[in-house]
C-alpha positions as CSV (number, residue, x, y, z in Angstrom):
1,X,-78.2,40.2,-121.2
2,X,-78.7,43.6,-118.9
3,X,-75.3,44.5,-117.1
4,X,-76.2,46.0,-113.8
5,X,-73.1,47.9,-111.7
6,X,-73.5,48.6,-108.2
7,X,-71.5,51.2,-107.2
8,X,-69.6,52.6,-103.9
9,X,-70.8,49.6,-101.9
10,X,-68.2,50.2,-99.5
11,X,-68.1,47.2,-96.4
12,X,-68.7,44.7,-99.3
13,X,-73.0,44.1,-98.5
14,X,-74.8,45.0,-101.4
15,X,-75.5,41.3,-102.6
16,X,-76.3,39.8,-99.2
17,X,-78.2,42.6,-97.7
18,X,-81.0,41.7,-100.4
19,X,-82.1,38.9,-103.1
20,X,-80.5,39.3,-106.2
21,X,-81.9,36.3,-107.2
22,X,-85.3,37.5,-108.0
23,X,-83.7,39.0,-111.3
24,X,-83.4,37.1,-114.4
25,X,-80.8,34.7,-114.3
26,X,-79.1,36.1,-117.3
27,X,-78.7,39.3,-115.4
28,X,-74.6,40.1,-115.0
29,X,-73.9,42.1,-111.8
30,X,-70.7,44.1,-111.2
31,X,-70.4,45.0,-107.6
32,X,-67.6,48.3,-106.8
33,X,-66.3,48.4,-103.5
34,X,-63.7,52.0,-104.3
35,X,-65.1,55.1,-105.3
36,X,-63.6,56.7,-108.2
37,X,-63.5,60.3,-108.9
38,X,-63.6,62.5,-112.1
39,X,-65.7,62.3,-115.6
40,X,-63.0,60.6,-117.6
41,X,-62.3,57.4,-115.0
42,X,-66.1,57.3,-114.0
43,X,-67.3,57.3,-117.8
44,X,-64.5,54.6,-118.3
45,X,-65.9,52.5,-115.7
46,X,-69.5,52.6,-116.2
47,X,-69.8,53.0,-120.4
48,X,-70.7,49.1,-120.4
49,X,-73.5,49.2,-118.1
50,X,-77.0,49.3,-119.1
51,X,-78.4,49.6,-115.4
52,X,-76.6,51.5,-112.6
53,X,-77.3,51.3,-108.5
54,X,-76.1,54.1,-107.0
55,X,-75.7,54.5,-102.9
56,X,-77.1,57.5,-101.9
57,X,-75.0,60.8,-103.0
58,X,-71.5,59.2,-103.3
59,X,-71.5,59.1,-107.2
60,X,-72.6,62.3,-108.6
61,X,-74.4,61.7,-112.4
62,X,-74.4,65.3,-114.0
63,X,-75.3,66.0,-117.3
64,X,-71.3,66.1,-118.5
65,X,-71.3,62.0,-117.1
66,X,-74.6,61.0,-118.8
67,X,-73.9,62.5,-121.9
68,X,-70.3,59.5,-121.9
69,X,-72.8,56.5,-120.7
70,X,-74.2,55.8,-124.2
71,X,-75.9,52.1,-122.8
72,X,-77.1,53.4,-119.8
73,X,-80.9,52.9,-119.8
74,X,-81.5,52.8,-115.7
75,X,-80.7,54.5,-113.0
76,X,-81.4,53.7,-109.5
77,X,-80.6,55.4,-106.5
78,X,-81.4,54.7,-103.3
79,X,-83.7,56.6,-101.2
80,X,-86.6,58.9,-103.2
81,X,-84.7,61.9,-103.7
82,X,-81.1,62.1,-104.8
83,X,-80.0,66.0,-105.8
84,X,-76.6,64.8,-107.3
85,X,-78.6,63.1,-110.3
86,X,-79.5,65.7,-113.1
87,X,-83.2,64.2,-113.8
88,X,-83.8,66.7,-116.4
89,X,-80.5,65.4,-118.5
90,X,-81.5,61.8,-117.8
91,X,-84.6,62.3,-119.2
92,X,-82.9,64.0,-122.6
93,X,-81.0,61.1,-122.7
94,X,-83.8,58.7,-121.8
95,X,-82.5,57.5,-118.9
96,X,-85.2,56.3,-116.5
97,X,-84.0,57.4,-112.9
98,X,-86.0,55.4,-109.7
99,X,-85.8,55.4,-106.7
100,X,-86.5,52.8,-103.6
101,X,-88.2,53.0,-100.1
102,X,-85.9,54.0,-96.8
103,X,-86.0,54.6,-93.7
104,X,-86.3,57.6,-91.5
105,X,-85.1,56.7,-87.9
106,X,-81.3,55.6,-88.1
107,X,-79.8,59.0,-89.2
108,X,-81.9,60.7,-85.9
109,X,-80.3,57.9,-84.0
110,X,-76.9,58.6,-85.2
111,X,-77.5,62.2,-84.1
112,X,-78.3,61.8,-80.6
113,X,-75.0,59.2,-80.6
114,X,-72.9,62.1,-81.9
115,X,-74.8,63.9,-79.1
116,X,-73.4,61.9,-76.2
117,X,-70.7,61.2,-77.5
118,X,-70.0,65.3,-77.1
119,X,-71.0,65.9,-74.1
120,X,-69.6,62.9,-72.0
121,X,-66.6,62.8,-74.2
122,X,-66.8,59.1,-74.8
123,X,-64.2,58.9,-77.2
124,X,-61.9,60.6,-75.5
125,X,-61.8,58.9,-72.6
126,X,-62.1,55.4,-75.0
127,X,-58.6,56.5,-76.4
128,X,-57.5,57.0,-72.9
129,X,-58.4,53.7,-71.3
130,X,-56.7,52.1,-74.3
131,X,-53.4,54.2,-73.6
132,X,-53.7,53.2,-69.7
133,X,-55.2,56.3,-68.3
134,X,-58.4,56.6,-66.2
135,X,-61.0,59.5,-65.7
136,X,-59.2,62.5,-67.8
137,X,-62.1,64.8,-68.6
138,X,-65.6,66.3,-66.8
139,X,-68.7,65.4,-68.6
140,X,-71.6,67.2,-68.9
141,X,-75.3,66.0,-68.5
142,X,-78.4,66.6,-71.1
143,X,-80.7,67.7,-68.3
144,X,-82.0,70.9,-68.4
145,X,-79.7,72.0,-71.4
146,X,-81.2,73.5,-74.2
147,X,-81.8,71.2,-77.3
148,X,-81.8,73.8,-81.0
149,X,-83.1,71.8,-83.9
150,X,-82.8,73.2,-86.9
151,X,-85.0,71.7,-89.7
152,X,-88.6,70.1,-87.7
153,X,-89.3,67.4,-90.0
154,X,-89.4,63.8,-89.6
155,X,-86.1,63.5,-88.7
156,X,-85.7,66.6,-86.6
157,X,-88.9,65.5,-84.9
158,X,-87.3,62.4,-83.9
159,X,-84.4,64.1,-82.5
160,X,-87.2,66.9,-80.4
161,X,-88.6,64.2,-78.6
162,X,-85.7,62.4,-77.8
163,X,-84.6,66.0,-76.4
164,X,-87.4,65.7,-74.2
165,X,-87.5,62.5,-73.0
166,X,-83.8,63.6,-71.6
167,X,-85.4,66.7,-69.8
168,X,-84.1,69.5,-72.1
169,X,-85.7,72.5,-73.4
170,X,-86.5,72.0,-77.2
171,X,-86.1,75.3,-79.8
172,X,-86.5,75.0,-83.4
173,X,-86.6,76.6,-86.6
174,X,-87.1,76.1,-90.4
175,X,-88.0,78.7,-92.7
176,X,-92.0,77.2,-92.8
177,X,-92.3,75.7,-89.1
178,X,-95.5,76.8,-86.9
179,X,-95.4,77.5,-83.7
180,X,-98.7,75.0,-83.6
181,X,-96.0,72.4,-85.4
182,X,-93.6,72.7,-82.8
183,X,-96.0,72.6,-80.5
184,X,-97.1,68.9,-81.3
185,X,-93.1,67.1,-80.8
186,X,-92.5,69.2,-77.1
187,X,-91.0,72.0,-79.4
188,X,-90.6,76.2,-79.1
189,X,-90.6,78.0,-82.4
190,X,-87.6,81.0,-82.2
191,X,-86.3,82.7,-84.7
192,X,-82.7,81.2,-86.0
193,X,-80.8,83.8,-84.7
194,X,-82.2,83.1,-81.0
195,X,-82.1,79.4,-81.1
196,X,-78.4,79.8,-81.9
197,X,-77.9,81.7,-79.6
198,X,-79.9,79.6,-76.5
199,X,-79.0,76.0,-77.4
200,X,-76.3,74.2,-75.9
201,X,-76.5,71.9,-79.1
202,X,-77.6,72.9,-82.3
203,X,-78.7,69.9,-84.6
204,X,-79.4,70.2,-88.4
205,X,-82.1,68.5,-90.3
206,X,-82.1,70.3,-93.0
207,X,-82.8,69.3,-96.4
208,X,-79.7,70.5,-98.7
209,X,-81.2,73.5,-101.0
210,X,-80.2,77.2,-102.6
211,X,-82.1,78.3,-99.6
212,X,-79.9,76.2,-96.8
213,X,-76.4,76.1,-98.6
214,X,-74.2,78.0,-96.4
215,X,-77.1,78.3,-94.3
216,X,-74.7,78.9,-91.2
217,X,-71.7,81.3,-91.9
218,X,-68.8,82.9,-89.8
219,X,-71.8,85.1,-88.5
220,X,-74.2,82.3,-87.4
221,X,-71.2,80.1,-85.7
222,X,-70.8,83.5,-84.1
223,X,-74.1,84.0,-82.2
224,X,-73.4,80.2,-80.5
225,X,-72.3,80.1,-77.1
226,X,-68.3,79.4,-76.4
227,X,-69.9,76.0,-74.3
228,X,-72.4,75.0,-77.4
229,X,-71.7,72.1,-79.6
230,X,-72.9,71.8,-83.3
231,X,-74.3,68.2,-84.6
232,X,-74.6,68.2,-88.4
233,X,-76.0,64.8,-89.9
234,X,-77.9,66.3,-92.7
235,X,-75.8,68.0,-95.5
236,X,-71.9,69.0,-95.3
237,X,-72.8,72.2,-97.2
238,X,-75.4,73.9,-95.1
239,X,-72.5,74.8,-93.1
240,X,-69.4,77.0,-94.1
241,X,-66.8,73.6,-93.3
242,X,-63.8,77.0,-93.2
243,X,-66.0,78.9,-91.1
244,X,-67.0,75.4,-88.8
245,X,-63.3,74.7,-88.6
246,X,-62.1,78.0,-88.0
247,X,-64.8,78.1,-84.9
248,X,-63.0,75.0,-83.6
249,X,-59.7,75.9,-83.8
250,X,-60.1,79.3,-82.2
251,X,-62.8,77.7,-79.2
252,X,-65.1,79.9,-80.4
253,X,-67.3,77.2,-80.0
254,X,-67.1,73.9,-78.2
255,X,-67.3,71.4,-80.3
256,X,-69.1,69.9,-83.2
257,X,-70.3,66.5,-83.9
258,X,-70.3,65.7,-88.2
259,X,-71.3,62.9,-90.4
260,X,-71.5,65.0,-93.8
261,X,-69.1,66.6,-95.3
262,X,-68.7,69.0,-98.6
263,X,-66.5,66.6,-100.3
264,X,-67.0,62.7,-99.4
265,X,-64.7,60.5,-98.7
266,X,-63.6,63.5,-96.8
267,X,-59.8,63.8,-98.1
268,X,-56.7,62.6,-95.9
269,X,-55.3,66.2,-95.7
270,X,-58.8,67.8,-95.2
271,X,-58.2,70.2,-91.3
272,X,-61.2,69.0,-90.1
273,X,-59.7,65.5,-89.7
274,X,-57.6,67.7,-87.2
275,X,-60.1,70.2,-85.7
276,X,-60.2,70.3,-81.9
277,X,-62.7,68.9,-79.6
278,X,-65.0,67.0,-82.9
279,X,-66.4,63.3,-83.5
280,X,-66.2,63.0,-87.2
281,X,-68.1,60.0,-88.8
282,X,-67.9,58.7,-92.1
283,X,-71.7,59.7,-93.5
284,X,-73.3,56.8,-91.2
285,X,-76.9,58.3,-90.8
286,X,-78.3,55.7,-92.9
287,X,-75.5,53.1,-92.9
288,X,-77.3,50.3,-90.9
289,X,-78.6,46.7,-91.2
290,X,-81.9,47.7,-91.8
291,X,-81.3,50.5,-94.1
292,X,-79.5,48.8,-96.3
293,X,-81.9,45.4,-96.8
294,X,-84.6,48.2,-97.5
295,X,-82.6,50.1,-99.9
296,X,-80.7,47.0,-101.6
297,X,-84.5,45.3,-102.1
298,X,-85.8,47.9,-103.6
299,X,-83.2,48.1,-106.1
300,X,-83.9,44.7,-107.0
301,X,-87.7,45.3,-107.0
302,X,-86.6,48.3,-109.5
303,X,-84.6,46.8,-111.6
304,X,-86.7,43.5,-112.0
305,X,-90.1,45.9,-112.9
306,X,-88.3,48.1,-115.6
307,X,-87.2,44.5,-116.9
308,X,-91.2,43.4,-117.0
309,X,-91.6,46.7,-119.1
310,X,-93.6,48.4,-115.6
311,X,-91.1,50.7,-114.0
312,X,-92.0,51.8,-110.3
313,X,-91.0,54.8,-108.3
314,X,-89.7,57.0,-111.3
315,X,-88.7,60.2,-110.0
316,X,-88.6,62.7,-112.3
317,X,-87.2,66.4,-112.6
């Protein structure tokens, strides 16, 4: 009898949002709702399990944690690429590791909500309606303001056309982008030091790497304009979170709009929970509906082929 544990499924979804029923019925399923930090608790937890579901990021599985899971024989995580899994340790330990389909447009949508949200300062003005006021700020339009992506790919795309459709000037940048790519979604290729500089908003779709950790510094949130906003919905470290909040506090930049963070659930005493002129979300870019049937199903379909003895989608290091 395999012992499957679902992990971090935090609004309580993971067995309605797909059909769990397709598995053997001798299958035992432990569904947890908390997240749990730290080797020693984790390896407490999860030593009886023989197949693991992990959301996403939220459960790191380093080498030091797969070295105390002596049963563990699966591992899925959701989506096709997962850098807080150690691949090469899983295989030492021969631990299959797979991986399920997703989708790519809810996190750009949840970007352009962060977006608005900024510049017509609808949560301010929510709180104020619900404490009796009326009209408290000035909002500012899309049109004609100059849209910087950082990261063209097929979420950034996404998130240049949209720019367009709104009537704004679209610069990007990533280290590989063409000027013929940029071309194609209504783009300009600049240089990063110029799109920071020109864009109003900056918004990063960025895959998290050596090369973009820390990507934007003191130095970078420097070369922004006082009235420019910052949108991160890709990776909490490609941005210096001491430097970001620093920026905020002193107005050296307008605002910022985040759904990552370096450390998640972002801790109660963390100062960006009290930064200035920010819409913090809780890592929703792929927190829908949709995204989780496609995610939750293909764990299923996962699990129930490495049962048949024909494992699909097996990323490896």
């Amino acid at each position: 009898m395999p012992r499957i544990a679902v992990l971090d499924d935090y609004q309580n979804v993971a067995l309605e949002t797909a059909d769990w029923k397709k598995l053997p019925p001798d299958c035992e399923i432990t569904v947890f709702r908390d997240h749990i930090d730290g080797i020693d608790a984790l390896a407490a937890r999860l030593a009886p399990f023989e197949v693991i579901v992990a959301m996403r990021e939220r459960t790191p599985f380093p080498r030091a944690l797969l070295e105390r899971l002596p049963k563990l024989r699966l591992l899925v995580t959701t989506g096709m690429r997962n850098a807080s899994i150690d691949l090469e340790a899983a295989a030492a330990r021969n631990v299959l590791v797979c991986g399920t389909p997703g989708l790519n447009y809810p996190t750009a949508e949840l970007a352009w909500g962060l977006i608005l949200s900024l510049f017509r300062r609808i949560p301010r003005e929510d709180r104020a309606m619900r404490e009796g006021r009326w009209q408290t700020t000035l909002g500012l339009g899309l049109n004609g303001k100059v849209l910087g992506v950082l990261g063209l790919g097929t979420l950034g795309s996404r998130v240049a056309r949209v720019g367009r459709a709104f009537e704004m000037d679209v610069l990007a940048w990533s280290q590989n982008l063409t000027k013929e790519r940029a071309a194609e979604v209504g783009a300009m290729l600049v240089p990063k030091d110029e799109l920071l500089a020109r864009a109003d908003v900056v918004s990063i779709h960025l895959v998290l790497s050596e090369r973009t950790r820390g990507l934007l510094g003191r130095r970078e949130l420097g070369l922004m304009k006082r009235t420019a906003f910052l949108v991160n919905t890709s990776r909490g470290p490609i941005v210096d979170e001491a430097a970001l909040v620093e920026a905020l506090e002193s107005g050296r930049i307008a605002g910022a709009g985040i759904d990552v963070y370096d450390r998640e659930p972002l801790p109660m005493e963390h100062p960006l929970r009290r930064a200035p002129n920010t819409v913090l979300t809780p890592h929703l870019g792929y927190v829908t509906e949709e995204t989780y049937r496609v995610f939750y199903g293909g764990a299923v379909e996962d699990i129930a082929a490495w049962l048949a003895g024909a494992p699909i989608r097996v990323l490896t290091a």
